[in-house]
LUMZA-800682 format. One record per residue (C-alpha): residue number from 1; residue in three letters; x, y, z. Coordinates in nm, 2 decimals, always signed. Example, Ala and Ser with C-alpha at 12.3 -4.5 7.8 and 13.67 -1.06 7.14 Angstrom:
<nodes>
- 1  ALA  +1.23  -0.45  +0.78 $
- 2  SER  +1.37  -0.11  +0.71 $
</nodes>
This chain:
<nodes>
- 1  UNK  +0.36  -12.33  +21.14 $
- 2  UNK  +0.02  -12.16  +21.12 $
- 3  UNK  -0.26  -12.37  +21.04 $
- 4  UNK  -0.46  -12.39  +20.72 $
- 5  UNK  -0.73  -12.16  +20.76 $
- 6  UNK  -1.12  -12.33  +20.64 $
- 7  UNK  -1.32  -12.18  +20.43 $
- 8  UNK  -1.61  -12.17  +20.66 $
- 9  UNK  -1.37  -11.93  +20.93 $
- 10  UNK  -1.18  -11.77  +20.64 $
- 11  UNK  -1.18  -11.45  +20.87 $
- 12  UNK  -1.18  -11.56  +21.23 $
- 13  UNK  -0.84  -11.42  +21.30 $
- 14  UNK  -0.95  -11.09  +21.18 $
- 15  UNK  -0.87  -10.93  +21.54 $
- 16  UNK  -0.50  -11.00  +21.55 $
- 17  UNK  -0.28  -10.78  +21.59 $
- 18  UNK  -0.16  -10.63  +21.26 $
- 19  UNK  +0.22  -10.74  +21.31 $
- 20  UNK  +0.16  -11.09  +21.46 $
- 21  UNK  +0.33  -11.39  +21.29 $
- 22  UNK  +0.49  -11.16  +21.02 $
- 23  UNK  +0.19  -10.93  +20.93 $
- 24  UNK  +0.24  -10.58  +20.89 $
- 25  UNK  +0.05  -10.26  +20.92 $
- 26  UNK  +0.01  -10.04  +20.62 $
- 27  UNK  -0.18  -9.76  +20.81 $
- 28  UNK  -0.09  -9.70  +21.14 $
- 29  UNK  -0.42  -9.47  +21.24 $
- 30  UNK  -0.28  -9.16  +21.30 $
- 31  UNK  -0.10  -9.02  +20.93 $
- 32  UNK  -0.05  -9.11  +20.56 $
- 33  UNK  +0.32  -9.19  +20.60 $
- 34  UNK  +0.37  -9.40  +20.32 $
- 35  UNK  +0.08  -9.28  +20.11 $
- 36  UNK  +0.08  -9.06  +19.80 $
- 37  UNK  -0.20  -8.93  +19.62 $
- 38  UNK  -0.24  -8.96  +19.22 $
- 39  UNK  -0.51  -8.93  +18.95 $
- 40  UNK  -0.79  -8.68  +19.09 $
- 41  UNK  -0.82  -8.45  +19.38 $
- 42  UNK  -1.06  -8.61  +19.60 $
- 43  UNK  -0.98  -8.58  +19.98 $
- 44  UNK  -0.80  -8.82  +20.19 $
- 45  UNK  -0.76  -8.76  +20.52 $
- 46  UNK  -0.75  -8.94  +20.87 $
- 47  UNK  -1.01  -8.95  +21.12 $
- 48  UNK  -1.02  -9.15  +21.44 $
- 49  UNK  -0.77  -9.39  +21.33 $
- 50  UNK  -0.91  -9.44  +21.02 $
- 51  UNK  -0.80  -9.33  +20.66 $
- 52  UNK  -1.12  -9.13  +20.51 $
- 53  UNK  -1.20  -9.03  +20.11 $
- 54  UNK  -1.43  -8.77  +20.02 $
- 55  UNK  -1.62  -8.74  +19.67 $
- 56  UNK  -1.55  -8.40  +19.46 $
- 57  UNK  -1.68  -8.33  +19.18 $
- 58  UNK  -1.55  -8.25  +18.88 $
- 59  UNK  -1.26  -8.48  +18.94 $
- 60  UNK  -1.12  -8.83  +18.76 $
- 61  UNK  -1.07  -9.14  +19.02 $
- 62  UNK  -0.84  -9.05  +19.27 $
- 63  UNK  -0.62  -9.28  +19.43 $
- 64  UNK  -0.40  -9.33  +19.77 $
- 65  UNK  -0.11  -9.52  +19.71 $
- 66  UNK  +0.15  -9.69  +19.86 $
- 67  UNK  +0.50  -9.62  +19.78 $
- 68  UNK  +0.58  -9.92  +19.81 $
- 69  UNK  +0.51  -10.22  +19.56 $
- 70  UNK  +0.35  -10.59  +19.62 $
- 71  UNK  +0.38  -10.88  +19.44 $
- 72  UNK  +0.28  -11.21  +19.63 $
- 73  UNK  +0.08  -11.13  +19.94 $
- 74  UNK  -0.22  -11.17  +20.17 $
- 75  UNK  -0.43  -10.82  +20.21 $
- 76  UNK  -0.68  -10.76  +20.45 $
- 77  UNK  -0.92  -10.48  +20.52 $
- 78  UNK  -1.23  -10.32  +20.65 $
- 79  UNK  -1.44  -10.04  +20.42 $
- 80  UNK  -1.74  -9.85  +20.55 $
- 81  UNK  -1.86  -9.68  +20.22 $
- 82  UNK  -2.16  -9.47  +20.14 $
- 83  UNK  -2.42  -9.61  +19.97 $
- 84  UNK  -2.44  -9.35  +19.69 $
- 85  UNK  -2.03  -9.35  +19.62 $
- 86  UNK  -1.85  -9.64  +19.42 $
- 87  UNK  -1.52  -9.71  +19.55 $
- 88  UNK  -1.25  -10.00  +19.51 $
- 89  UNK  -0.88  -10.16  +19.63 $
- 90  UNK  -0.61  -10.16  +19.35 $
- 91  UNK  -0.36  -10.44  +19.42 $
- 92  UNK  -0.03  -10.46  +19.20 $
- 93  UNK  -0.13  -10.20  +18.99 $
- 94  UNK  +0.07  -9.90  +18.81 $
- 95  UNK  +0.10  -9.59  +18.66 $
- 96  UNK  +0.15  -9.57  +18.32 $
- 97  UNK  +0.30  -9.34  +18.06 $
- 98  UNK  +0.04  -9.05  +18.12 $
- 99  UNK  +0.08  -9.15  +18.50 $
- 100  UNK  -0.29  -9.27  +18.52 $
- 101  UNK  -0.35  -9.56  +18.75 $
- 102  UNK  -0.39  -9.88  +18.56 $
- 103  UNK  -0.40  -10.25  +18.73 $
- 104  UNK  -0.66  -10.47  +18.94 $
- 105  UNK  -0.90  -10.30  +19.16 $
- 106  UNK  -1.12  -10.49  +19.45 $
- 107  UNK  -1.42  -10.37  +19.37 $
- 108  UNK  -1.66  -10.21  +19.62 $
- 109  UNK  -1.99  -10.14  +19.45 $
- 110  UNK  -2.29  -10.06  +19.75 $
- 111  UNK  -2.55  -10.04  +19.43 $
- 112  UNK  -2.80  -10.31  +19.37 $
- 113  UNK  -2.56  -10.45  +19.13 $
- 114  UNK  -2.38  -10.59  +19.42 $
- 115  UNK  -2.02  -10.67  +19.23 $
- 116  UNK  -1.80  -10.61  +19.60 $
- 117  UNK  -1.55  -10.87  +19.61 $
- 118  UNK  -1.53  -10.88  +19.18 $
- 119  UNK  -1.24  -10.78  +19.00 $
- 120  UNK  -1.18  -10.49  +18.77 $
- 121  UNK  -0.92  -10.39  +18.55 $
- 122  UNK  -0.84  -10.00  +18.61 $
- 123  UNK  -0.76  -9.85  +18.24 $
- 124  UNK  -0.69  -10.19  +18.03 $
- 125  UNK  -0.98  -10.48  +18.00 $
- 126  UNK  -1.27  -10.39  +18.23 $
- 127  UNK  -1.42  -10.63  +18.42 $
- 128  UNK  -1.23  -10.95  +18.44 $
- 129  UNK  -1.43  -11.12  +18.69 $
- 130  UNK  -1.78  -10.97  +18.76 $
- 131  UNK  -2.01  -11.12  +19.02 $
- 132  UNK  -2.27  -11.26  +18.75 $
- 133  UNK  -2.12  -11.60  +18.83 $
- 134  UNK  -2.14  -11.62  +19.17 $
- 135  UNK  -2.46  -11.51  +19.31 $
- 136  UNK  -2.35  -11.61  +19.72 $
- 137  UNK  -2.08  -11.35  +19.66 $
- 138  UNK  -2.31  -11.10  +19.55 $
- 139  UNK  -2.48  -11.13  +19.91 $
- 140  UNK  -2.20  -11.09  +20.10 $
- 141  UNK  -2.14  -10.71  +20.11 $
- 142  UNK  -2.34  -10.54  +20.38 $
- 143  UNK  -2.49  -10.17  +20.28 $
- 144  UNK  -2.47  -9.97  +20.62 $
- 145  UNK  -2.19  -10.14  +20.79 $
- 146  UNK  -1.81  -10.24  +20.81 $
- 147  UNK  -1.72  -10.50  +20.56 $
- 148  UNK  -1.43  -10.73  +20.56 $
- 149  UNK  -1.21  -10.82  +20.28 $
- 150  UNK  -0.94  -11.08  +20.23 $
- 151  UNK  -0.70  -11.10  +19.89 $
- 152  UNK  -0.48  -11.32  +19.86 $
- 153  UNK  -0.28  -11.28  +19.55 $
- 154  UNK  -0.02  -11.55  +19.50 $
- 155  UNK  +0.16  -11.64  +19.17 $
- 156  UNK  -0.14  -11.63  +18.87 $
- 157  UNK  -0.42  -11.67  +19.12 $
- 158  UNK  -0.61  -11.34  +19.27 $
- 159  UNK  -0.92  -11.50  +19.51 $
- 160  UNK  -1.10  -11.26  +19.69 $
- 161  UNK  -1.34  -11.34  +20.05 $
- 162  UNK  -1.56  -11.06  +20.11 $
- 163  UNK  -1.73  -11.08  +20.52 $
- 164  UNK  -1.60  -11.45  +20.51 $
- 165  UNK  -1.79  -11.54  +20.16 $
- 166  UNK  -1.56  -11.64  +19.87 $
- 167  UNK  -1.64  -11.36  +19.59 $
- 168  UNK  -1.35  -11.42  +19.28 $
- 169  UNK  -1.11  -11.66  +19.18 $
- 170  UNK  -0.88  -11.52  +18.93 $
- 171  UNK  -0.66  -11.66  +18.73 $
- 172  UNK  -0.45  -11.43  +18.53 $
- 173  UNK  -0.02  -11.36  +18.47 $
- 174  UNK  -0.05  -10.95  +18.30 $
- 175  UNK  +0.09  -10.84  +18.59 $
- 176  UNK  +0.30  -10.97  +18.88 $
- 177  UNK  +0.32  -10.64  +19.11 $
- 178  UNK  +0.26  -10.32  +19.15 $
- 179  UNK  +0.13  -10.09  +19.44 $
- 180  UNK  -0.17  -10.12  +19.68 $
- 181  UNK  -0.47  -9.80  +19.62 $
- 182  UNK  -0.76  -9.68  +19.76 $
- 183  UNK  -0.97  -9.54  +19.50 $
- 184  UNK  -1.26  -9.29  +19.55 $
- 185  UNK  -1.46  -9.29  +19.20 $
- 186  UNK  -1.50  -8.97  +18.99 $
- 187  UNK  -1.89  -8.89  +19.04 $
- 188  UNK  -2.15  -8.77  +18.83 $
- 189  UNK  -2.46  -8.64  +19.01 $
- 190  UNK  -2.42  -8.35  +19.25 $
- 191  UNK  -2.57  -8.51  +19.53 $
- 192  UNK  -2.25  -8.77  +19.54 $
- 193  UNK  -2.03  -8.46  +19.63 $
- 194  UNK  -1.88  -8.50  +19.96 $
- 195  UNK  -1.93  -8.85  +20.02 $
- 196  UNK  -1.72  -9.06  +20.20 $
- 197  UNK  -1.54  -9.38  +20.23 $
- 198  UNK  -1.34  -9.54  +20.50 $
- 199  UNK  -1.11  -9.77  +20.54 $
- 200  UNK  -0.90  -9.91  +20.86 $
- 201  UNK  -0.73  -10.28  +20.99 $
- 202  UNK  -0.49  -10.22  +20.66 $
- 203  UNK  -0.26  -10.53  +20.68 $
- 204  UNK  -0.08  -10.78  +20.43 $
- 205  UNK  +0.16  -11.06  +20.49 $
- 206  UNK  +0.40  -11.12  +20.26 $
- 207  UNK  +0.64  -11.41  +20.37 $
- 208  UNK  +0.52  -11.77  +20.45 $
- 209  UNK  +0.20  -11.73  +20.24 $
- 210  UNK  +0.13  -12.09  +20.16 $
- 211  UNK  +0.04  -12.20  +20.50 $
- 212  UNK  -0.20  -11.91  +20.56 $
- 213  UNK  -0.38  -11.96  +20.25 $
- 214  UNK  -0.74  -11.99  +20.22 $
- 215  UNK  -0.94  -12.30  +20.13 $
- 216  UNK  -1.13  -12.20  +19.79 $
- 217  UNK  -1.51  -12.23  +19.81 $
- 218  UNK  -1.55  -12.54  +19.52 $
- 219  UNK  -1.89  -12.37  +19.45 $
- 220  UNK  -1.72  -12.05  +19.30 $
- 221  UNK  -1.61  -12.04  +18.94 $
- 222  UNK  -1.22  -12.02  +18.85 $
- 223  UNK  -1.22  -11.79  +18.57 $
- 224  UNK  -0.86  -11.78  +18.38 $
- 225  UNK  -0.77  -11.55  +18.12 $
- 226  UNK  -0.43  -11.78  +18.08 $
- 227  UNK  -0.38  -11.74  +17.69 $
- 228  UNK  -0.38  -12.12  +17.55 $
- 229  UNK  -0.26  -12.25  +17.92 $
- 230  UNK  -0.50  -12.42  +18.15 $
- 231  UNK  -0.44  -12.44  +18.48 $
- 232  UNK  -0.41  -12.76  +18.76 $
- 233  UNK  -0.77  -12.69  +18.88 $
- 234  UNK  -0.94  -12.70  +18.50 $
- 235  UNK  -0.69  -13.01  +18.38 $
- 236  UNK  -0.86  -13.14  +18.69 $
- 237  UNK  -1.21  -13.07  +18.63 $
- 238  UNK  -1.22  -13.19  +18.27 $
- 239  UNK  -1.15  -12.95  +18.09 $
- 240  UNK  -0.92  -12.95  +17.75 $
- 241  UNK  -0.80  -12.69  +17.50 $
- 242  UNK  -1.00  -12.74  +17.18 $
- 243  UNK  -0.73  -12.55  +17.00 $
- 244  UNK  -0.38  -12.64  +17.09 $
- 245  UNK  -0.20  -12.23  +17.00 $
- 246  UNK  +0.01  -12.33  +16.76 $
- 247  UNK  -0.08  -12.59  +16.50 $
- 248  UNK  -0.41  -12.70  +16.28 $
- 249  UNK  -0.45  -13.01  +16.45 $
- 250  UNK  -0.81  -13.13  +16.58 $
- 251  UNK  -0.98  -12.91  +16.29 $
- 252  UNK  -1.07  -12.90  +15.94 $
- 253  UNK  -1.27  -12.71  +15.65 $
- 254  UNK  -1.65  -12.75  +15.71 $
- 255  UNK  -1.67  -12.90  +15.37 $
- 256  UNK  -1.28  -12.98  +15.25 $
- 257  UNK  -1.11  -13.30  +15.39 $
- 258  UNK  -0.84  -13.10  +15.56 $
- 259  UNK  -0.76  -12.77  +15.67 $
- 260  UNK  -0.75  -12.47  +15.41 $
- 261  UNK  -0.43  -12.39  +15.27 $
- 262  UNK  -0.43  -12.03  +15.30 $
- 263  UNK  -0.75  -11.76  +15.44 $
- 264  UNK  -0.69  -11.91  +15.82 $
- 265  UNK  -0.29  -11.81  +15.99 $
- 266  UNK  -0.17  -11.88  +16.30 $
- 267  UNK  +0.05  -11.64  +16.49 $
- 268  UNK  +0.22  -11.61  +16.81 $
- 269  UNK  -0.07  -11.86  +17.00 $
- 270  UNK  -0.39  -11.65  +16.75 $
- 271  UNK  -0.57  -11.80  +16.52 $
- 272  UNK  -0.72  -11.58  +16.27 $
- 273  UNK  -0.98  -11.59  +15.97 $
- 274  UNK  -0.83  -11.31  +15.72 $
- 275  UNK  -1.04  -11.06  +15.57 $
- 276  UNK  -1.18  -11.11  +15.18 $
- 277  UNK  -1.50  -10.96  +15.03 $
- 278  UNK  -1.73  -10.97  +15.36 $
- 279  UNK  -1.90  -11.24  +15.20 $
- 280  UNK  -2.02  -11.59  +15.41 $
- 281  UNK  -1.76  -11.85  +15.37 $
- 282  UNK  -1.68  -11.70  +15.01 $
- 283  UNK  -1.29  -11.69  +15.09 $
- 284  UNK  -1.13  -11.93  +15.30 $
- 285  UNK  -1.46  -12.11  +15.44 $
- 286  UNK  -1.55  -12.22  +15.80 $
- 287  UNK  -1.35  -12.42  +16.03 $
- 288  UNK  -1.49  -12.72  +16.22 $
- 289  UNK  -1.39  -12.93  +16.50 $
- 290  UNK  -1.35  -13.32  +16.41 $
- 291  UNK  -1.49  -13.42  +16.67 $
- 292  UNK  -1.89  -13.41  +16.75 $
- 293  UNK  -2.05  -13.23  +17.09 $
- 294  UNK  -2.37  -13.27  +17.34 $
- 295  UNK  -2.33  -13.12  +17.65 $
- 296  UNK  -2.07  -12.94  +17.72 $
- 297  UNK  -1.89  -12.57  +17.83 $
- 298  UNK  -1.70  -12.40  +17.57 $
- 299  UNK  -1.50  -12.12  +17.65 $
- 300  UNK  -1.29  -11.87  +17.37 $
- 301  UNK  -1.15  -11.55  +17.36 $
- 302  UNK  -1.24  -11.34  +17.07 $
- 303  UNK  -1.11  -11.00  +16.88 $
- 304  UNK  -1.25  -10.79  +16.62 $
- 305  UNK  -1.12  -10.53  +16.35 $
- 306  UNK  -1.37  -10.25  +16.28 $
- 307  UNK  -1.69  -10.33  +16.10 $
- 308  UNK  -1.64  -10.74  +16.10 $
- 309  UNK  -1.87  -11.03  +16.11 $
- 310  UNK  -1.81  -11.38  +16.20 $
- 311  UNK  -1.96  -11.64  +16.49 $
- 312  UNK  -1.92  -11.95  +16.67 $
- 313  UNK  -2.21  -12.21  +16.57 $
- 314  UNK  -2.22  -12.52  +16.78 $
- 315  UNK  -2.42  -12.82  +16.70 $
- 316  UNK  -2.32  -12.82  +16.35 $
- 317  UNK  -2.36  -13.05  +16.10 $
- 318  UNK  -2.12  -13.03  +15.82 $
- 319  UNK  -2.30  -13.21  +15.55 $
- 320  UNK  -2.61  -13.04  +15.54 $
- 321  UNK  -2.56  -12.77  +15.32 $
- 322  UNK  -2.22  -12.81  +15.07 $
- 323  UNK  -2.36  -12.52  +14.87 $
- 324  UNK  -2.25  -12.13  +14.92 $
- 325  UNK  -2.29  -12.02  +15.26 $
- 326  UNK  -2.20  -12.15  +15.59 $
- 327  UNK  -2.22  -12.45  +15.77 $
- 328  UNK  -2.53  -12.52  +15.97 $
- 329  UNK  -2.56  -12.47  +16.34 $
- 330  UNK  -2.69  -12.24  +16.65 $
- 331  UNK  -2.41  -11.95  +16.67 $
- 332  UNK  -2.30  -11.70  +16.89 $
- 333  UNK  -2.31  -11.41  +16.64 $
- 334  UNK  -1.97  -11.23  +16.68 $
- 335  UNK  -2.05  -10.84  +16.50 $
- 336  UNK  -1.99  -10.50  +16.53 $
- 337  UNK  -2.27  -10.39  +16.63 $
- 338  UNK  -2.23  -10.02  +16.56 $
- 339  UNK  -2.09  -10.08  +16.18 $
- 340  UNK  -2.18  -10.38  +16.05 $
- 341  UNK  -2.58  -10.39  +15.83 $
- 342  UNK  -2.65  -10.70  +16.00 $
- 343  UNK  -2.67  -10.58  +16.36 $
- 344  UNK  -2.99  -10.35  +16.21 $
- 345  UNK  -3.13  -10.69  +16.06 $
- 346  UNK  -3.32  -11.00  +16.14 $
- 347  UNK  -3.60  -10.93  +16.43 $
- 348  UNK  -3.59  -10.67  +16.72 $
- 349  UNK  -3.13  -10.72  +16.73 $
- 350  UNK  -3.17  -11.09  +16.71 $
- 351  UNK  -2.83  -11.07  +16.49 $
- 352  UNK  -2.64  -10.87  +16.69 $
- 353  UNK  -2.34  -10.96  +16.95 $
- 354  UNK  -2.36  -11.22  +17.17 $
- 355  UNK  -2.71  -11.33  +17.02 $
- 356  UNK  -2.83  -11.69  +16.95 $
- 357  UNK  -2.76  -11.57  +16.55 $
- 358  UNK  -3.17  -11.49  +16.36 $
- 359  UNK  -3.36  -11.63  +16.67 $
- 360  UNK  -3.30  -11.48  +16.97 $
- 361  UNK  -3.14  -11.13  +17.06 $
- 362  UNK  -2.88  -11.05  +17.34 $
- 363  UNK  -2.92  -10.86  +17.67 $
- 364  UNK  -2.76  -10.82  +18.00 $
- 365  UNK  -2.93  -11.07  +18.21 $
- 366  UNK  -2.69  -11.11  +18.48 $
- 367  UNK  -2.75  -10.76  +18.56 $
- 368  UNK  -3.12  -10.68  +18.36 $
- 369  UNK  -3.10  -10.30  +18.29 $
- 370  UNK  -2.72  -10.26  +18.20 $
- 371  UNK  -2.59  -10.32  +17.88 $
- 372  UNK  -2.41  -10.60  +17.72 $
- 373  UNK  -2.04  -10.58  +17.83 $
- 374  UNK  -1.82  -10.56  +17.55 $
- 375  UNK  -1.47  -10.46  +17.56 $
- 376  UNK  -1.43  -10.31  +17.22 $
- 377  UNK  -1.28  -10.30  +16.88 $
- 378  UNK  -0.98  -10.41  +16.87 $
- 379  UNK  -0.99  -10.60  +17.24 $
- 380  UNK  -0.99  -10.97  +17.36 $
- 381  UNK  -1.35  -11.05  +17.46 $
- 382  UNK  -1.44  -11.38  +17.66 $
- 383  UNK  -1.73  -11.57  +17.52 $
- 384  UNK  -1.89  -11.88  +17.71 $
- 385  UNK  -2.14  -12.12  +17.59 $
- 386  UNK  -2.29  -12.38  +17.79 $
- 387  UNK  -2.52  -12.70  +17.69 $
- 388  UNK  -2.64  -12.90  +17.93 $
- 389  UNK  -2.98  -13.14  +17.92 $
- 390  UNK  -3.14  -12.91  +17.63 $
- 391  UNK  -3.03  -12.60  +17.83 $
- 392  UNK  -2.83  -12.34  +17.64 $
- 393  UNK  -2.70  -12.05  +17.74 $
- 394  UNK  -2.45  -11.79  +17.59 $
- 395  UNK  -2.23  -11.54  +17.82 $
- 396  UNK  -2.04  -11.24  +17.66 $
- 397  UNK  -1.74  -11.12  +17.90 $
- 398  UNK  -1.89  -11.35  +18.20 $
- 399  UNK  -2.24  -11.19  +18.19 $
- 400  UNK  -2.54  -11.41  +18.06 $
- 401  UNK  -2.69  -11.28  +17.75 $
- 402  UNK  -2.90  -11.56  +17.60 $
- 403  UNK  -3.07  -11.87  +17.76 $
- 404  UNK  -3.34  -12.07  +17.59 $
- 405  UNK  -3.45  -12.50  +17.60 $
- 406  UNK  -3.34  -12.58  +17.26 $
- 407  UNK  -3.60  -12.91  +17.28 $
- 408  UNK  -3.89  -12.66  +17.40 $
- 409  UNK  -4.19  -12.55  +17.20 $
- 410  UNK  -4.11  -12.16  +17.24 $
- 411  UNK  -3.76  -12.28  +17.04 $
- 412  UNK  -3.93  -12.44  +16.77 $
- 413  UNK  -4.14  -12.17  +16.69 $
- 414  UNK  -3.88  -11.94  +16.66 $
- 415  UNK  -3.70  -12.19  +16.43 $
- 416  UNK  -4.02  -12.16  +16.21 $
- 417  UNK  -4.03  -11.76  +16.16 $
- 418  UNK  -3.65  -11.74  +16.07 $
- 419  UNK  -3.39  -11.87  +15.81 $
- 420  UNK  -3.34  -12.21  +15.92 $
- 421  UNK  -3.69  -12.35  +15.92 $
- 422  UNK  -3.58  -12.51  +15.61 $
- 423  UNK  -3.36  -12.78  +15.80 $
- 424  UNK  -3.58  -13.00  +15.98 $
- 425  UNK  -3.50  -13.03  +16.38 $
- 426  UNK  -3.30  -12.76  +16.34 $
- 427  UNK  -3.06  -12.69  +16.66 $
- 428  UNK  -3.20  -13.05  +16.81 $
- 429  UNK  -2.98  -13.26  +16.67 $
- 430  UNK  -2.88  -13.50  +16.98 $
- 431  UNK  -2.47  -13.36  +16.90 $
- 432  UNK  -2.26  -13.16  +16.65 $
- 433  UNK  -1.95  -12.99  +16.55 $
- 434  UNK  -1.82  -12.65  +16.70 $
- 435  UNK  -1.71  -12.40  +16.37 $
- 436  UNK  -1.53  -12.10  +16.37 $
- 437  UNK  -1.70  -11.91  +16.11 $
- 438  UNK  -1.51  -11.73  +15.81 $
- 439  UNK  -1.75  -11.43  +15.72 $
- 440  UNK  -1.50  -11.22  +15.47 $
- 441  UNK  -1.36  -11.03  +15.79 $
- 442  UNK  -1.08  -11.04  +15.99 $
- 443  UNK  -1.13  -11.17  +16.30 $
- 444  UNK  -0.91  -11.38  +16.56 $
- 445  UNK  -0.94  -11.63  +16.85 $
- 446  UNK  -0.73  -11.76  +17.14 $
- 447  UNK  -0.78  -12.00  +17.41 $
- 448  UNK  -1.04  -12.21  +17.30 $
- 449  UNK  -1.10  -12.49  +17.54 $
- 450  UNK  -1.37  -12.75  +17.68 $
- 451  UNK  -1.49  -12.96  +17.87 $
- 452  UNK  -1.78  -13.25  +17.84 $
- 453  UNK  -2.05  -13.24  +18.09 $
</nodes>
């Protein structure tokens, strides 16, 4: 039986030959037996035993495919890619109706963005795990040379080692298999015309996988996208669903005794706040957790219909205002940015998505220079807020948006210049509640979960 492999010498083996102990070659270095072509017309061709794309422009992504399909396997592979050309490896991935690739891509990405070894999604929910969370896997790729990849995608979990350095951990059940394709991205500027990447050492093992699998790097972040499921490694590390997918239970009306009795439906594992006049808390009213919160990482996924407004406050306390209005606490303003009045209010965007709601606004600053990453209208986003020590931070679709000391002076004085200086040590109490905020829109959420730090 083959032994474990360490983390440390993920990639030791590399110079095996491509059919010992039950691998097997997907390129054999001298044609594109087994290949097809789909999607745009960039040029694939081979070239001293190794498989070679070329930009063109005016072209979609192009892809070379396998014929045939994957589902539990271990990939491995070398790229050698231009700087100025993105590129990428789709595992179990698929056409679909208008025969345009869809699935998960490896991505390559040679710009100082540095995302090689993250995880895509071709044509359906972007980026499902970016590098902004694991800053060692943003060093591994290496501009100017050969680079080595590893996938192993087995059952729910996709974790990727890029040069030996653990860059994803995926956790997610859309899709089981699909076909392996190299990707050379549509390009923009002229100068990316006739650019070229290259790949070779094209091999994947699909029997016996257990025993060759990869010891995960406990510094890189699991991210699941498991809809009201956690997995072994987060039951293990603390965490627990805040809302359980199908019932009312562990939450009530910021100011009733119980849950209300209509405004708030539950269906097939989503919880939703239904629309009424666009008002705050004038139908149904907010929905609080019964139990109070210091430090701690909350994770939710969150959708929006056109034009809505809503948020998720933390540190809340329920009893300070019974009036009209929501409940008081720091949110995570939830908005349509492009419809809603509110996103054009309040100081320099400071009420817009993702923002620490009338205090501070929201940027990309995993990646300073891009914009926020929202998936859309209409789409599940991811949002992440994390307390620890007086430290807050908020992160929109795994990219940080907002960090501040909620016990600093800088805090305070922004407390003073907006609409909560009227509640003294505002967003400094030493715990509150987590709300779901009913803002006369419809919005829903899913896999709300937890975990005390």
């Amino acid at each position: 039986m083959a032994k474990r492999i360490l983390a440390a010498a993920a990639l030791v083996a590399w110079a095996g030959a491509a059919g010992a102990a039950g691998w097997q070659s997907l390129f054999d270095g001298n044609d594109l037996d087994g290949w097809r072509q789909v999607g745009g017309d960039a040029e694939y061709r081979v070239e001293g035993g190794e498989i070679v794309g070329v930009s063109v422009p005016d072209s979609p992504n192009s892809f070379l495919t396998t014929r045939k399909r994957y589902g539990d396997f271990i990939l491995e592979y070398e790229v050698f890619v231009d700087p100025l050309l993105n590129s990428g490896v789709q595992i179990r991935s698929n056409l679909n109706d208008r025969r345009v690739v869809n699935g998960y891509q490896v991505e390559i990405d040679p710009t100082p963005r540095a995302f090689s070894g993250g995880i895509y999604d071709e044509q359906r929910r972007r980026w499902m795990y970016p590098l902004s969370r694991n800053e060692k896997g943003r060093r591994a790729f290496r501009n100017g040379q050969w680079n080595r990849f590893r996938v192993e995608a087995i059952g729910d979990s996709i974790r990727v080692w890029l040069n030996g350095v653990q860059t994803a951990d995926l956790v997610d059940d859309m899709t089981a298999n699909g076909f392996i394709g190299l990707q050379v991205h549509s390009i923009k500027e002229p100068e990316q015309a006739g650019r070229t990447v290259r790949w070779r050492n094209i091999r994947i093992l699909t029997d016996d996988l257990e025993p060759e699998r990869t010891l995960r790097d406990p510094e890189v972040a699991e991210i699941s996208f498991l809809v009201n499921r956690l997995t072994e490694y987060e039951k293990r590390h603390g965490w627990r669903l805040l809302w359980d997918g199908e019932s009312t239970a562990g939450w009530r009306g910021a100011k009733l005794d119980g849950f209300p009795e209509s405004g708030w439906t539950i269906d097939d594992g989503v919880l939703t706040v239904e629309a009424t006049d666009g008002g705050e808390s004038t139908g149904p009213g907010d929905i609080v957790t019964l139990e109070s919160f210091s430090d701690f990482e909350l994770e939710f996924e969150f959708r929006m219909t056109e034009g809505a407004n809503s948020g998720v406050k933390y540190f809340v306390d329920p009893a300070l205002n019974l009036g009209p209005g929501s409940a008081i606490g720091a949110e995570f303003q939830i908005l349509d940015d492009e419809r809603h009045p509110d996103a054009k209010q309040g100081v320099d965007g400071n009420r817009t998505l993702g923002s620490l709601y009338d205090l501070m606004t929201a940027e990309n600053l995993s990646t300073p220079g891009r914009a926020k990453q929202f998936k859309g209208i209409g789409a599940w986003n991811q949002g992440r807020i994390v307390s620890v020590g007086g430290k807050v931070e908020h992160w929109l679709n795994n990219e940080k948006v907002i960090e501040y000391d909620r016990h600093s002076q800088m805090f305070r004085a922004l407390v003073a210049y907006s609409k909560y200086r009227v509640w003294p040590n505002f967003g400094q109490w030493p715990e509150g509640r987590i709300l779901l905020q009913d803002h006369g829109d419809t919005v829903s959420f899913r896999s709300i979960k937890i975990r005390e730090l």
